[in-house]
Backbone as numpy.savetxt, mean C-alpha at the origin, in Angstrom:
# Nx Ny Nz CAx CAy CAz Cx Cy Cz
26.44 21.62 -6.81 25.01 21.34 -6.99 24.51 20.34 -5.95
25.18 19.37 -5.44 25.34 18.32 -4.79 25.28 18.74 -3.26
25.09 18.12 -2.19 25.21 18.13 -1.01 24.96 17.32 -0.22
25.55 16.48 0.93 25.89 15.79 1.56 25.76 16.03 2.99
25.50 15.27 4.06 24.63 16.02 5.29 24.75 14.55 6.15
24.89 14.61 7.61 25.06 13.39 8.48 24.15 13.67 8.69
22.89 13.92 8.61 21.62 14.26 9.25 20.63 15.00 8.78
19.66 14.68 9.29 18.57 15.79 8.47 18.09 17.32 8.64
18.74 18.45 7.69 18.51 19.78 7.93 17.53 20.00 8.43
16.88 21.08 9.11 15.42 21.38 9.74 14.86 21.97 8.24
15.36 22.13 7.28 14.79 22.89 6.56 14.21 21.53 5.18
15.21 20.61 5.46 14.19 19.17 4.33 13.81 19.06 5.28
13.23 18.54 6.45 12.80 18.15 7.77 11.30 18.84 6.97
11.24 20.02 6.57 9.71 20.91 6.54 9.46 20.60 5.11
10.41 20.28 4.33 9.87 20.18 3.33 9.51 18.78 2.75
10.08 17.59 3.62 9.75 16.26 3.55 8.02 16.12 3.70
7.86 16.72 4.49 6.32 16.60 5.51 5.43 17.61 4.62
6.20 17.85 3.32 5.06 18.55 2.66 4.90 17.60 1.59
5.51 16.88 1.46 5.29 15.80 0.17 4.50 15.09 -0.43
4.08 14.37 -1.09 2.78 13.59 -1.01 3.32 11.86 -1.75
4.47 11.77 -2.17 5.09 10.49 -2.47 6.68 10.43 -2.10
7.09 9.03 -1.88 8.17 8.90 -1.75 8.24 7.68 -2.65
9.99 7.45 -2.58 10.27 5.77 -3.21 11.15 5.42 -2.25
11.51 3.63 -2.24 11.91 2.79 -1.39 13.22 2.27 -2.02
14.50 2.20 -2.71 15.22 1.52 -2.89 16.29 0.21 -2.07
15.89 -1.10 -2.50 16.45 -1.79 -1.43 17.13 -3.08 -2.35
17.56 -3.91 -1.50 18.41 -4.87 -2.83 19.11 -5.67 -1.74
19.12 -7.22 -2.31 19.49 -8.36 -1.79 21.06 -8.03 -1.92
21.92 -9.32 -1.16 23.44 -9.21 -1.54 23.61 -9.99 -2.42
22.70 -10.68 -3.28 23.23 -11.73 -4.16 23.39 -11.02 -5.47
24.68 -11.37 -6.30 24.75 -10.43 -7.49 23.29 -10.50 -8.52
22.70 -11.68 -8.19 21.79 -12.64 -8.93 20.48 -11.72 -8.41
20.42 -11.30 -7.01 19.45 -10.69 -6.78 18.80 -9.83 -7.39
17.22 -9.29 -7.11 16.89 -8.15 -8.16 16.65 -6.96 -7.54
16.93 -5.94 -7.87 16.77 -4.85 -7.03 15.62 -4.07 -6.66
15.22 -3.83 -5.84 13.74 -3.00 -5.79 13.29 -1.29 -5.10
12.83 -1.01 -6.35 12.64 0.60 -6.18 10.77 0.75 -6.37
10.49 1.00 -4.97 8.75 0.90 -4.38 8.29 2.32 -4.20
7.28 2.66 -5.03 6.53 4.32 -4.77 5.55 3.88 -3.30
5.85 4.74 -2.61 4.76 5.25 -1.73 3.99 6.28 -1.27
2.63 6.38 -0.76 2.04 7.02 -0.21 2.76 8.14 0.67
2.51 9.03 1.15 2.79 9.60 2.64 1.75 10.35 3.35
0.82 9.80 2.84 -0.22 10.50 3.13 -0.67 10.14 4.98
0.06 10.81 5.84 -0.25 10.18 7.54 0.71 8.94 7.46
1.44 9.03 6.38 2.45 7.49 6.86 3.75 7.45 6.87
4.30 8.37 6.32 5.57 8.87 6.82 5.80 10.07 7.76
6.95 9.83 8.62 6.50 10.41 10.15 8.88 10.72 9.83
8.73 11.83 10.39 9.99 11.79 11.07 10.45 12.31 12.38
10.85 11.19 13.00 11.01 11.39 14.01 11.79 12.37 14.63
13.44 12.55 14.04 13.86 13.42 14.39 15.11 13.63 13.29
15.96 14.33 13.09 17.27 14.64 11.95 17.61 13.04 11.78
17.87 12.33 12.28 18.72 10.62 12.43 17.45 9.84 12.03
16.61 10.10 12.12 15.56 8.60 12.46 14.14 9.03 11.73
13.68 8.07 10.85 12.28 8.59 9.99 12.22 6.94 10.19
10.32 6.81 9.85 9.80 5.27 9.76 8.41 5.83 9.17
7.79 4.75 8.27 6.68 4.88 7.27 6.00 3.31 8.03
4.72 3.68 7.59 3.80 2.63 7.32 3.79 2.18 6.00
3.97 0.47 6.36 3.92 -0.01 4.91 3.05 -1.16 4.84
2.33 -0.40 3.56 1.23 -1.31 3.04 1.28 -2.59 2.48
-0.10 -3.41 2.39 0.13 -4.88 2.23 0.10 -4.66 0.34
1.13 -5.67 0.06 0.93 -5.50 -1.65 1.41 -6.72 -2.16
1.45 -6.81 -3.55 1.66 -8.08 -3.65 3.07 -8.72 -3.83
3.91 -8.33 -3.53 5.70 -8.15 -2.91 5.39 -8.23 -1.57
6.99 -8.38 -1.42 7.45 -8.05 -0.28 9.07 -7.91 -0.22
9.46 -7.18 -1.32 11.18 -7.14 -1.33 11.70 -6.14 -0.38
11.06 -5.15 -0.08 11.75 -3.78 1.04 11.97 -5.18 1.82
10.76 -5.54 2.73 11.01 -5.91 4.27 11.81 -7.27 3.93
11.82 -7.91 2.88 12.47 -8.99 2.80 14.34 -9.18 2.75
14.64 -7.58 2.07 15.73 -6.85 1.52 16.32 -6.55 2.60
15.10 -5.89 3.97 15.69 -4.88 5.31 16.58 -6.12 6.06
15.74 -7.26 6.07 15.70 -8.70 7.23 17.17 -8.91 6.60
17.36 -8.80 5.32 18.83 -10.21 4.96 20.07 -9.07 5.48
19.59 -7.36 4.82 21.25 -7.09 4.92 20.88 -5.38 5.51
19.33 -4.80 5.62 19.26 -3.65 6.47 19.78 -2.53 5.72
19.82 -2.81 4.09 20.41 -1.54 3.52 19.21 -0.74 2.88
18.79 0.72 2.71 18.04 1.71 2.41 17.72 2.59 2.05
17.27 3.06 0.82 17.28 4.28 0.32 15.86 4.65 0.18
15.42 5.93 1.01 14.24 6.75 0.66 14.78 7.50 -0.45
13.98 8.01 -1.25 14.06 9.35 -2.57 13.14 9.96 -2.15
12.88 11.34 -2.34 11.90 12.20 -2.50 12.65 13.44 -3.54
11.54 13.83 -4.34 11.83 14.30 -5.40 10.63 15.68 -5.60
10.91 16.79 -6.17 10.05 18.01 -5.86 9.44 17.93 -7.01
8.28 18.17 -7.22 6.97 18.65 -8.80 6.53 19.25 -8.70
6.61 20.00 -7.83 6.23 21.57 -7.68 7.24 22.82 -6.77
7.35 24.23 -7.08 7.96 25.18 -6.61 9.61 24.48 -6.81
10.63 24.59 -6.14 11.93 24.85 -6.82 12.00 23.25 -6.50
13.04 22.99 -7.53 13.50 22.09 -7.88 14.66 21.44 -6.99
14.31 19.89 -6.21 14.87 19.67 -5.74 14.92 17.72 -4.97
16.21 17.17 -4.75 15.93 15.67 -4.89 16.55 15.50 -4.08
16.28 14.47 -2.91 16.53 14.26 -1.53 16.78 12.87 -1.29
18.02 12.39 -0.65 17.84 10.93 -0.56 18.74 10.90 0.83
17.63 10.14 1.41 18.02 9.55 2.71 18.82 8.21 2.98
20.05 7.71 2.92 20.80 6.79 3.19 20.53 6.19 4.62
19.94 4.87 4.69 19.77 4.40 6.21 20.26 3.03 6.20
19.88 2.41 7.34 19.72 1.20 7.84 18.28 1.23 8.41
17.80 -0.11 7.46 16.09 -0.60 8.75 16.12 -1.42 9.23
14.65 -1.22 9.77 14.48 -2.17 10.92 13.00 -2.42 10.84
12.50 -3.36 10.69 10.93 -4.15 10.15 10.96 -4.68 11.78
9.02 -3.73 11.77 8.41 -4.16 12.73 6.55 -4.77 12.31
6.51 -5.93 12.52 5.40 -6.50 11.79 4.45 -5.71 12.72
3.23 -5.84 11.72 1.55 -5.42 12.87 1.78 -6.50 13.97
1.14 -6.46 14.98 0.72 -7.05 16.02 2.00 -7.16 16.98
2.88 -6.70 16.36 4.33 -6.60 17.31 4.18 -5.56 18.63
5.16 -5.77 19.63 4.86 -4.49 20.55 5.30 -3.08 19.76
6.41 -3.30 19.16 7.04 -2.02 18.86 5.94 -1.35 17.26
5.10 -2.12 17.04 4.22 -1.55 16.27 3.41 -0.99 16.68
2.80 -1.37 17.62 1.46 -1.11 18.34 1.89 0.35 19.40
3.08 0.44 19.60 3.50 1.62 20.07 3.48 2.96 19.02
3.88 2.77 18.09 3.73 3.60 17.09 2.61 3.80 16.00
1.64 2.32 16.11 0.00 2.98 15.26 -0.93 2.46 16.16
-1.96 3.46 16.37 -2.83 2.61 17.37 -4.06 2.26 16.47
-4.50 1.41 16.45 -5.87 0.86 16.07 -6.47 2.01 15.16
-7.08 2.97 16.39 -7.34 4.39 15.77 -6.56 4.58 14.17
-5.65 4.69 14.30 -5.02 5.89 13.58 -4.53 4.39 11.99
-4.44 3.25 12.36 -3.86 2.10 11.80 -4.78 2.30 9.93
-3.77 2.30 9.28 -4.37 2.25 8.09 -5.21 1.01 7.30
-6.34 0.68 6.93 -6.44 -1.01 6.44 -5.88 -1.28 5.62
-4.88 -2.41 5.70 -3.76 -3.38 5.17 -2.27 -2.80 5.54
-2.38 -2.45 6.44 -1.30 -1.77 7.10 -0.59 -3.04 7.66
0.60 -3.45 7.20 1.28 -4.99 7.92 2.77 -4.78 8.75
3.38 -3.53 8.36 4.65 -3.36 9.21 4.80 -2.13 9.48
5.78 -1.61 9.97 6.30 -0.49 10.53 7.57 -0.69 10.00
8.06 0.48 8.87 9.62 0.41 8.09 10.43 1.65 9.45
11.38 1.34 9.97 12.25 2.34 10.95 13.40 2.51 10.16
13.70 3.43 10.04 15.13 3.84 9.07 15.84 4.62 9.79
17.38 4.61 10.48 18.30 5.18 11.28 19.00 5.53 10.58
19.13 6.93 9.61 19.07 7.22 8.64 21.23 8.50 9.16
22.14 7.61 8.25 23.08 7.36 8.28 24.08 8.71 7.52
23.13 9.20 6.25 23.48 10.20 5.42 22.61 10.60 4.66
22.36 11.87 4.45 21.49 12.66 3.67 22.09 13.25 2.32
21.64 13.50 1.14 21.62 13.67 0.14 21.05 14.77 -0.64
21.46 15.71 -0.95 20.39 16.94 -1.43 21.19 17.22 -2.65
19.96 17.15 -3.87 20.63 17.33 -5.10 19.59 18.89 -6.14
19.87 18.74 -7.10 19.35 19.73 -8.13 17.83 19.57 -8.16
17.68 18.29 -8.98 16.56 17.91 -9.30 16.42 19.08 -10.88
17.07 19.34 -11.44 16.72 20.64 -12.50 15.96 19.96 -13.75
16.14 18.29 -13.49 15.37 17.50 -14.94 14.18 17.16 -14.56
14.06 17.38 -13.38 12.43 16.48 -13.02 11.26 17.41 -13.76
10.27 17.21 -14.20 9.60 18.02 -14.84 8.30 18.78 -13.83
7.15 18.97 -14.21 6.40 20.03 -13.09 5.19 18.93 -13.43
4.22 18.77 -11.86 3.60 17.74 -11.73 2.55 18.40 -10.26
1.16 18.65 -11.12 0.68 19.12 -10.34 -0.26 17.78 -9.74
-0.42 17.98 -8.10 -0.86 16.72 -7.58 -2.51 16.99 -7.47
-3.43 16.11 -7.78 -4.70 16.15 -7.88 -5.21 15.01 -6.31
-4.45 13.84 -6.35 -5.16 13.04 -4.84 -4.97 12.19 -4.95
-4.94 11.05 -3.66 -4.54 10.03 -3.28 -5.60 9.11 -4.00
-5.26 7.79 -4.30 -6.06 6.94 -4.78 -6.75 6.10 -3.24
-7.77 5.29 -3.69 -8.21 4.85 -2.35 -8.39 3.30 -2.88
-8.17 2.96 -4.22 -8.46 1.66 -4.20 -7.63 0.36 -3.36
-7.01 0.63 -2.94 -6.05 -0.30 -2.00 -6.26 -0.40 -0.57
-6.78 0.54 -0.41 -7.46 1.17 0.76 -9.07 0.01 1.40
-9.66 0.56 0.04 -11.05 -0.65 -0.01 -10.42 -1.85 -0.07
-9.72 -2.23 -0.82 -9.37 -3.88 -1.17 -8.61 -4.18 0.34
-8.15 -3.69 1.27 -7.76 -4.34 2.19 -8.73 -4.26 3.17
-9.41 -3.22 3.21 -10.39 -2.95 4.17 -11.65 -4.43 3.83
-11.92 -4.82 2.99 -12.55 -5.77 2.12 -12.35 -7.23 2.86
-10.71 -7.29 2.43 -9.90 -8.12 3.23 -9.70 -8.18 4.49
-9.68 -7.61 5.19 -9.51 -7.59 6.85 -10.88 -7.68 7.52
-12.00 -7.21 6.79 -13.43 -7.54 6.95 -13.84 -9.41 7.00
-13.42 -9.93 6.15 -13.34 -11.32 5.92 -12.26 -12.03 7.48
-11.55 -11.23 7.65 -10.76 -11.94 8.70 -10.99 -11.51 10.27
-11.99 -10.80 10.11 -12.39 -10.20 11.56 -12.67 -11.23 12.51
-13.32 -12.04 12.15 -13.48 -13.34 13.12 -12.53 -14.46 13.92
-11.39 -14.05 12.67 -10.80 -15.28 12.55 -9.48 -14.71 13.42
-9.14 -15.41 15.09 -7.82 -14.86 15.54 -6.97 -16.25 15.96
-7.27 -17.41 15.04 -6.23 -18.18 15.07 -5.10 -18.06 13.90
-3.53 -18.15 13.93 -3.01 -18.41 13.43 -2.71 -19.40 12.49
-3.32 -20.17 12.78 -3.28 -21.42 12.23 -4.18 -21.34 10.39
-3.32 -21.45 9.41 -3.43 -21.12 8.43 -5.17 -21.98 8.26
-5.32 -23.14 8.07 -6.36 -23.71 8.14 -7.74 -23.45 8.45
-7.69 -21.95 9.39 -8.47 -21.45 10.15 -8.63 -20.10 9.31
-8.01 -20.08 8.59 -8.30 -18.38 8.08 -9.09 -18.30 6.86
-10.01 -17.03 6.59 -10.36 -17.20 5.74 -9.67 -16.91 4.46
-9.66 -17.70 3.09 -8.82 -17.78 2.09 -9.15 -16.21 1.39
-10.52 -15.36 2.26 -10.30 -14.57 1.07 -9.53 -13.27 1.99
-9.10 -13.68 3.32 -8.86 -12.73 3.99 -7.36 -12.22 4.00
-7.15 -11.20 4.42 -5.93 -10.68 4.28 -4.83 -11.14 4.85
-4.96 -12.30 5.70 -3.76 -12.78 6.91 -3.65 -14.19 5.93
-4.44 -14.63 4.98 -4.34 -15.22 4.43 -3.67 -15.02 3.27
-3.88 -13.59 2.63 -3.36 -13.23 1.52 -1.40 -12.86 1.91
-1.53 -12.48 3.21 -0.21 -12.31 3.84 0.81 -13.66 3.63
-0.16 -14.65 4.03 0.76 -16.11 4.15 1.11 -16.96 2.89
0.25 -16.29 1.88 0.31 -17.23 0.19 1.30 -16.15 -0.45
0.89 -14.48 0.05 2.17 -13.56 -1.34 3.35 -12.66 -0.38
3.02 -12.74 0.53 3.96 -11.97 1.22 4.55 -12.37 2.27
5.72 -14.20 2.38 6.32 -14.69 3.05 7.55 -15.08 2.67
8.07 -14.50 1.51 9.48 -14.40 0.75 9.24 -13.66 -0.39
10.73 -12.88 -0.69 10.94 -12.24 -1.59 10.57 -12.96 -3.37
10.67 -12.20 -4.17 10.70 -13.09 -5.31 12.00 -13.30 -5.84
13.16 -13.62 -5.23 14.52 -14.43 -4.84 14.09 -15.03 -3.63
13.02 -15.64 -2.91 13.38 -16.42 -2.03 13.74 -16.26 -0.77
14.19 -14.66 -0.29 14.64 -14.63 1.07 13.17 -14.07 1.67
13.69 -14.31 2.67 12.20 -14.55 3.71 11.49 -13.37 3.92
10.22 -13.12 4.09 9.67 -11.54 4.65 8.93 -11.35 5.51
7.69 -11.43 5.77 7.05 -11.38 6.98 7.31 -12.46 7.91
7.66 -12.66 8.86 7.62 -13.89 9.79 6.44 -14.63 9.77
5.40 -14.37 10.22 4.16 -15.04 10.30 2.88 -14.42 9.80
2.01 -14.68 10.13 0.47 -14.04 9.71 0.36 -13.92 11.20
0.65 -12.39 11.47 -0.16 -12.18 13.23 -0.93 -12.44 13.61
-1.09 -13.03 15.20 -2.61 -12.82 16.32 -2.72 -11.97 16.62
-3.53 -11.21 15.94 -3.79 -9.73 16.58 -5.60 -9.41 15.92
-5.83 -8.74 16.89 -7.59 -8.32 16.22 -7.46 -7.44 15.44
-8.56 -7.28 14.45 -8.33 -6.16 13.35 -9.58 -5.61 13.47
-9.74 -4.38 13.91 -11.37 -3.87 13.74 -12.16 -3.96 12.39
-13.44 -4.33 13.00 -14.31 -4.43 12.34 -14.86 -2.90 11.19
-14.58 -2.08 11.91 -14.65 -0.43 10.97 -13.76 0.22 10.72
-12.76 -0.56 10.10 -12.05 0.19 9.36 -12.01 1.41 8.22
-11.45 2.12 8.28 -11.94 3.91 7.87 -11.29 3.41 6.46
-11.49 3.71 5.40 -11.38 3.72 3.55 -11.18 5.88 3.45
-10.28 5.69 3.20 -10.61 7.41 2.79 -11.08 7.41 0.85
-11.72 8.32 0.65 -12.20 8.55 -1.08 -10.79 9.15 -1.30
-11.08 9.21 -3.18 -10.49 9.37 -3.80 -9.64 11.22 -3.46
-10.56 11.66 -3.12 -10.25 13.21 -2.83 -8.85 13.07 -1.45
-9.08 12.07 -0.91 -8.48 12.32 0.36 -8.56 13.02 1.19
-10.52 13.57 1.18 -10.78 14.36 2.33 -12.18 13.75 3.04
-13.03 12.89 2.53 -14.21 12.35 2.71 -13.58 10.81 3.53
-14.05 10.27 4.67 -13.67 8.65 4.92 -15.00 7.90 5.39
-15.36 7.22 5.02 -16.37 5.63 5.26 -15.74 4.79 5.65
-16.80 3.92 6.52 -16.60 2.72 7.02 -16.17 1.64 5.71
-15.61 0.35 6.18 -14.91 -0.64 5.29 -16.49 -1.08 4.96
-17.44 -0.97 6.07 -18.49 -2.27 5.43 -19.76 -1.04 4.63
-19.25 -0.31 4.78 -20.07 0.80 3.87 -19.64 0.06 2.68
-18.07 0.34 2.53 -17.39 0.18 1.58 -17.72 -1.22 0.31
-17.79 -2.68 1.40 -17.92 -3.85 0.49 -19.43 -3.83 0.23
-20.45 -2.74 1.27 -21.96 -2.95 0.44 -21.68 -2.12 -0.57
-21.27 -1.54 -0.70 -21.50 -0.18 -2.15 -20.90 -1.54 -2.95
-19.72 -2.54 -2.89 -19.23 -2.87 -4.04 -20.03 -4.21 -4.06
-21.06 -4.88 -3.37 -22.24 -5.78 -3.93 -22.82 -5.39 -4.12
-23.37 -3.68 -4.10 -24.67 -3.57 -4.33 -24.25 -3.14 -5.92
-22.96 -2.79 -6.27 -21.98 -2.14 -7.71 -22.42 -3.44 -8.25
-21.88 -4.71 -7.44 -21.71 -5.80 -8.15 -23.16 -6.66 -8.86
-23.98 -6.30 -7.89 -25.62 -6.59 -8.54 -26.10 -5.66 -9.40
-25.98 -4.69 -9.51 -26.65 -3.91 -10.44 -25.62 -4.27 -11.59
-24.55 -4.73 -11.63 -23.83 -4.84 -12.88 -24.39 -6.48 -13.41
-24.56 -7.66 -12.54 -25.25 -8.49 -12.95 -26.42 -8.53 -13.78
-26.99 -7.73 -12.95 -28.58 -7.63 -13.23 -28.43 -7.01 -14.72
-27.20 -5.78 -14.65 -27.54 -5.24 -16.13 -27.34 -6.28 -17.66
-26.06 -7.08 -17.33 -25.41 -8.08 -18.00 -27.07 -8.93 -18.15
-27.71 -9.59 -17.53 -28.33 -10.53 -17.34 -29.22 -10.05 -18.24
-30.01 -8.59 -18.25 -30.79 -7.83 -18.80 -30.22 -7.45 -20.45
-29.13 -7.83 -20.75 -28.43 -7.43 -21.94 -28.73 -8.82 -22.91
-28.46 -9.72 -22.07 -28.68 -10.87 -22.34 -30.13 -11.22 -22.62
-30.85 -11.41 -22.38 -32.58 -11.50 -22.18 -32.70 -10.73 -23.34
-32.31 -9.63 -23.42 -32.58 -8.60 -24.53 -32.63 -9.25 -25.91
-31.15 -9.66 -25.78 -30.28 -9.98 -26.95 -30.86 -11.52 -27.52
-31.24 -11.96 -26.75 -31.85 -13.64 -26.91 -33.56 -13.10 -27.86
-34.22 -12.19 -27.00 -35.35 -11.58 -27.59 -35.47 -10.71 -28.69
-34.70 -10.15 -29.24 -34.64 -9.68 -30.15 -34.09 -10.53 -31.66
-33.84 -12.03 -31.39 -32.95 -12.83 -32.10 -33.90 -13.47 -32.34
-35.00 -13.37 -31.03 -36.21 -14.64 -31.21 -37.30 -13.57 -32.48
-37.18 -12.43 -32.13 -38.19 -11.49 -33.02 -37.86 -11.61 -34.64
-36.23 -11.33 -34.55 -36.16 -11.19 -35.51 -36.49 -12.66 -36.57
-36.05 -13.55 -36.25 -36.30 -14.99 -36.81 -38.05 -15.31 -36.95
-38.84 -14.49 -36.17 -40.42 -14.55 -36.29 -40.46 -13.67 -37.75
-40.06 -12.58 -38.04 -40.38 -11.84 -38.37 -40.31 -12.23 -40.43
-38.68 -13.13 -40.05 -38.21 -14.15 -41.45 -39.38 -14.85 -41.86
-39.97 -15.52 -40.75 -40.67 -16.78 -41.05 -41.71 -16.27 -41.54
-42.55 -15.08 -41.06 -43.55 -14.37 -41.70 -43.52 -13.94 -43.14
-42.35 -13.44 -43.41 -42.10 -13.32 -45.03 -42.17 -14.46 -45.76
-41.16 -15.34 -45.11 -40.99 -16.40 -46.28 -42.61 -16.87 -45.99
């Protein structure tokens, strides 16, 4: 049922690139350590390079155990798993290699263009042994679309930091993402280290948000007016609920006093 492979068949090779999620398994050497198994996207972010060698874009979140996990000891497990047509579970055995944004070897592989918002590293996996199993328990899982809220919230975030290309923590804005980089994502939650720094690097100002469909994309600052203009009309309604509720309390108490 099982199968075992120094490399990647051309035939998962076609069926990887049809996928729409993967997971990340990675883990400190300390027995004490905790282990971490991360769902991802693949939506334009996992890429394979060739049978030996695959690398993903990885998003900013509020962890950081993969890249913290890759830095101490470089050990790696992709999963991919089938929910539709035949049944089948794939695991890629590697070694990585973490390349932060603003690095050269990042900037070689996403350009501005193509760069997702909150996009912070480049995961490289030199991928050691392949894995092909049954999968006959996984159940059937039809896919409807990518979510985009993470998408806005960094785009949100990197909007706030557009100005700002000093490093120097002091200088950044607290609600911005190089900021959010340097308070949740500079050690593991054991303590070993993860991003090196908060990069100098520019972040465009129009960053692309794709919708929920994953076929429609807007600008980021489309994006944060729709969510003040969300955010005022929800005030205004609250405020209006209120006024209401005060006036109808004042009526009704007129209305006592008239009887008695």
């Amino acid at each position: 049922m099982g199968q075992f492979f120094d490399s990647i068949p051309d035939n998962l090779i076609e069926w990887i690139n049809k996928q729409e999620i993967f997971w990340v398994a990675t883990a400190p050497l300390s027995q004490d350590g905790h282990v971490n198994l991360s769902p991802k996207c693949t939506r334009g972010m996992f890429h394979v390079v060739d049978e030996t060698r695959v690398w993903y874009e990885d998003m900013t979140g509020s962890g950081v155990e993969t890249i913290s996990h890759i830095r101490e000891n470089g050990r790696i497990t992709i999963l991919f798993t089938a929910f539709e047509g035949p049944p089948r579970i794939v695991r890629l055995f590697g070694t990585g290699t973490v390349y932060e944004f603003g690095s050269p070897e990042y900037s070689a592989l996403i350009s501005p263009e193509t760069r997702q918002p909150g996009s912070r590293a480049v995961i490289m996996v030199d991928v050691h042994k392949v894995g092909s199993s049954c999968g006959y328990s996984i159940p059937f899982f039809k896919f409807k679309s990518h979510r985009n809220q993470l998408h806005q919230w960094a785009a949100r975030r990197e909007g706030f930091d557009a100005d700002f290309e000093s490093n120097d923590v002091s200088k950044l804005s607290d609600k911005g993402i190089r900021s959010y980089w340097v308070t949740k994502n500079m050690s593991s939650i054991d303590g070993i280290p993860g991003l090196a720094k908060a990069p100098n690097s520019d972040m465009a100002k129009d960053k692309t948000v794709w919708d929920v469909s994953g076929k429609k994309k807007y600008k980021s600052d489309e994006a944060m007016t729709n969510r003040r203009s969300t955010q005022s009309v929800d005030k205004s309604f609250l405020l209006g609920l209120g006024v209401g509720a005060v006036a109808m309390g004042l009526f009704g108490w007129a209305k006592i006093g008239m009887k008695a």
